[in-house]
C-alpha angles and dihedrals in degrees: 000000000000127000113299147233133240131199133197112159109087097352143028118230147114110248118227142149126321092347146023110266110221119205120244116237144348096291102051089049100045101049094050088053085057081054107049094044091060092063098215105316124125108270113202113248080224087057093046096042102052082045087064109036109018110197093015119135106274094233096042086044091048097052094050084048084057080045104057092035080062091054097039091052093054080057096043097036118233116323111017090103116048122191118204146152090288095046134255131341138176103239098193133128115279084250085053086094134038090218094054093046100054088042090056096043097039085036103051087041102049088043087051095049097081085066097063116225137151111336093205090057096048096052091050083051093054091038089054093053095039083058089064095055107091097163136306119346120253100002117203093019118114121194147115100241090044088047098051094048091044092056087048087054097045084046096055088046103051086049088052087055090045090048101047093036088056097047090055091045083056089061106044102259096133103154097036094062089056089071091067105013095059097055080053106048079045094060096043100042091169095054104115093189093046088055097044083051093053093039091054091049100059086040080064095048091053091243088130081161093068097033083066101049095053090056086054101050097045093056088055098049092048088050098049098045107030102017093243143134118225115284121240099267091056093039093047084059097049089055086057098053093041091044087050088048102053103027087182116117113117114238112259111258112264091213105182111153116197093256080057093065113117132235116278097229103118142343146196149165147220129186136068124325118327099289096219099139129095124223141168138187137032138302080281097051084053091045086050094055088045100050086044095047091048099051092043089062082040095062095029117098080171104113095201090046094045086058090045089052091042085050095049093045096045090046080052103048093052096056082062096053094254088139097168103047084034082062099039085052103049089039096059088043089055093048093059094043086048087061110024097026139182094190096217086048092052095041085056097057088037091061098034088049083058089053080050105055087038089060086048086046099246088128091161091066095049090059082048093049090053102041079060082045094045093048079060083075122096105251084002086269102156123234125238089249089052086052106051084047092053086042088059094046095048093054088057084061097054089241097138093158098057097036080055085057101044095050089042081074111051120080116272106244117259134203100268101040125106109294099220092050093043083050090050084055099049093055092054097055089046084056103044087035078059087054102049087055082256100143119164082036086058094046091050081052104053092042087057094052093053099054089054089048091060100037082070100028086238090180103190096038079054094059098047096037090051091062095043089057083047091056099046090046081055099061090060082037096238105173089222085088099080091049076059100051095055089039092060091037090052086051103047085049088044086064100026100239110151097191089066092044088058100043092050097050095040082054088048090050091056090046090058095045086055096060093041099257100134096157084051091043087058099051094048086047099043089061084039084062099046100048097036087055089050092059090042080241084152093170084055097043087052083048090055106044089040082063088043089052082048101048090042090054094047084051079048089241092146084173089056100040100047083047098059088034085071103035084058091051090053100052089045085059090051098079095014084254100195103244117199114233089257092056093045091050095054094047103049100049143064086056091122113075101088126059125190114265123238121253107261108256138155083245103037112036115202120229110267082238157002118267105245094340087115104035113124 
């Protein structure tokens, strides 16, 4: 008989040909679940014995454990229990057992996942070790030992479905996790995280219905078996669903009168891209434009007119977050101005293409982009428009100083001036005003701004404006922020733009960590990521999951943490976004927690557990 196997998820049993061999009586059973659970390592006789026959003489208790090892050995074959100075100890493979092997797989790969690494690979890891479990360790055995380690085990397990259901969560795969993420949050009916994960998944599938009724369910169920309400984080999901459901709060009144202007000292701006152009209707609408768009260059064997229409589509597509063919578009249309001209033509793409790359987050090659728009001048002399968008670029960069400067520079609006440009400069000045600690100027600012947004229905100036004026109301912690927040976050999914989605509930995120709502600031980041990697808005996405590592250290999930530390590095270095060295500090530290553990051996025992891995 070869080595056996032994197997502990669903049922306990030791499998053997041509079938499985169950183990007679209470004792058998329960003393190879004390040595299994040991994993290897040496278990006192004292230990065993007292396990067994608590209270029993020590020397009669010690000769029916001889007794019962020699019994358990006929079952085993030679060897697989070994007897020593220190006492008795399994020596199997570490695929000997079902237990060890998953421990071994979900625990080598959870403590990996704070260094980053190949999501593909790690999925395939936690999927590996979810396909061992077959039910609860070590059924019809009771005892403290077996129940400590069957809780260790069912807690390792539950944090390999939250891990593997987040991450695909993270890429979009919304409908694939339920499969395996709804048997789970039905066994553990009291599991908070399980349930926001499932709830967030049908949100995202647009079964607001369902969504609800899990909610429901799950409060009652806290309430009925612990006596507690849902937690934040549960909470913060369900306020997405209802607010999805409903979509019927009326926006909170802008209210800027023209005494309430601002000085016109300095500006700035924060968000994504410059927001300068102007949209209405509905993602129909939007499908409608593009369809007709597409079959008008098509149809056109006019160069200049191909490169209008390429202009126009690709302006088009970027609103709605289609970052790539958005590129592509604008960069074909600029090829042909660059050649053929006209200068005014090719000064347009060149200034839209920087609104562009600031929306993806390389914000180096939109300076770039409008120092070649700015050459088109006559004598290079920069135009007011030039100088709000590098305003705004410069305030992504945290170059407050120098957005200060450059806005300094452009005209302050006046009454008669175009609204959407007078609205550009506005934000800018809220944002810069941010930056400079000016915040009630920054908050008359961004009011402003957003008045002249909506006189025009300047659609995408309104999203981005909205945040900004969030975020300023933040800083004197006026609660209409958050009324600004959803309503940026309704509009950017009224037109389908995915950039402004992620922006608003990034911002949301950090407004949540600010008021110590870590559980709140995940659920709003976690939206920020996956829409943010839909539009390839990679600044944004490194933005999001930065928020994501904060929230999870504030929840003290080191693994967590270290894991989303790296994958925002990593989208940073997509597009060589310019960190600060604050930024770089706090992304590059705290790695170091976790350390693999070691393959469970005889030799070689692994820990119990992982230090912090399951803290919660």
């Amino acid at each position: 008989m070869g080595q056996p196997t032994i197997t502990v998820f669903g049922r306990f049993e030791i499998a053997a040909v041509p079938r499985p061999l169950h183990l007679a009586g209470g004792l058998q059973r329960m003393l190879l679940a004390l040595l299994a659970g040991s994993q290897g390592r040496w278990l006192p006789g004292s230990v065993l014995a007292e396990a067994l026959w608590p209270g029993a003489p020590p020397g009669a208790a010690m000769s029916r454990l001889h007794v019962h090892v020699h019994r358990l050995r006929t079952r085993l074959g030679p060897g697989a229990v070994e007897a020593g100075p220190d006492g008795y100890r399994l020596r199997l493979d570490a695929d000997g057992v079902d237990a060890w092997r998953f421990d071994q797989i979900a625990g080598g790969t959870l403590a990996a996942h704070a260094d980053g690494g190949d999501e593909v690979a790690l999925l395939q890891r936690l999927d590996e070790a979810a396909a061992c479990w077959r039910g609860d360790p070590y059924p019809g055995v009771d005892h403290p030992l077996v129940d400590a380690e069957r809780h260790r085990l069912t807690e390792l397990y539950l944090l390999v479905e939250e891990t593997r259901a987040q991450h695909r969560l993270d890429r979009g795969e919304h409908r694939e996790l339920l499969e395996h993420l709804i048997p789970a949050a039905c066994a553990h009916p009291t599991r908070e995280r399980l349930h926001t994960l499932w709830m967030t998944a049908l949100y995202r599938c647009g079964d607001h219905a369902q969504a609800l009724q899990v909610y429901t369910n799950s409060r009652a169920v806290l309430d009925a078996e612990l006596g507690l309400t849902p937690g934040p984080a549960l909470e913060a999901v369900h306020a997405l669903v209802v607010d999805a459901v409903e979509g019927t709060e009326p926006e909170p009144a802008v209210n800027p009168t023209p005494s309430a202007a601002p000085s016109t000292g300095s500006g700035s701006a924060s968000g994504s891209g410059s927001g300068s152009g102007s949209g209405s209707g509905s993602d129909s609408v939007s499908d409608r434009q593009e369809g007709q768009l597409r079959e008008q260059l098509s149809r056109t064997e006019c160069a200049d007119q191909r490169a209008q229409l390429r202009r126009e589509l690709g302006m088009l597509l970027g609103s709605a977050g289609r970052m790539q063919e958005s590129l592509e578009l604008l960069f074909q249309a600029e090829a042909r101005y660059r050649l053929h001209g006209p200068l005014r033509a090719h000064r347009a793409v060149l200034l839209q293409l920087s609104m562009e790359m600031s929306k993806v987050g390389d914000l180096r090659r939109a300076l770039r982009l409008l120092d070649e728009a700015q050459q088109t001048y006559p004598g290079g002399r920069s135009s007011d428009r030039l100088r709000i968008v590098r305003t705004t670029v410069l305030t992504h960069m945290k170059d407050a100083a120098g957005a200060d400067a450059e806005l300094a520079q452009a005209s302050t609006p006046g009454r008669h001036d175009d609204p959407v440009l007078a609205g550009m400069w506005w934000r800018a000045h809220c944002i810069v005003a941010r930056l400079r600690g000016r915040h009630d100027d920054a908050v008359a600012a961004g009011r402003l701004a957003l008045r002249l947004a909506q006189q025009v229905n300047a659609s995408a100036l309104e999203g981005v404006v909205m945040v900004d004026l969030a975020c300023a109301l933040r800083d004197i912690g006026q609660p209409e922020a958050h009324r600004w927040y959803r309503a940026a976050v309704r509009l950017g999914h009224q037109y389908g733009r995915a950039p402004l989605i992620a922006l608003a509930e990034g911002a949301t995120a950090k407004a949540a960590l600010l008021d110590g709502d870590p559980a709140r600031a995940t659920v709003h980041a976690r939206e920020a990521l996956r829409h943010a990697r839909q539009a390839g808005a990679w600044g944004l996405a490194g933005r999001a999951s930065g928020r994501l590592a904060d929230a999870a250290e504030a929840l003290g999930e080191t693994m967590r943490a270290g894991w989303y530390r790296q994958e925002s590095l990593s989208q940073y270095r997509r597009v060589d976004y310019p960190l600060t060295e604050h930024q770089q500090r706090r992304l590059t530290a705290g790695n170091t927690a976790l350390r693999r553990p070691h393959r469970p051996t005889p030799e070689q025992p692994s820990p119990q557990n992982l230090p912090g891995m399951l803290a919660r």
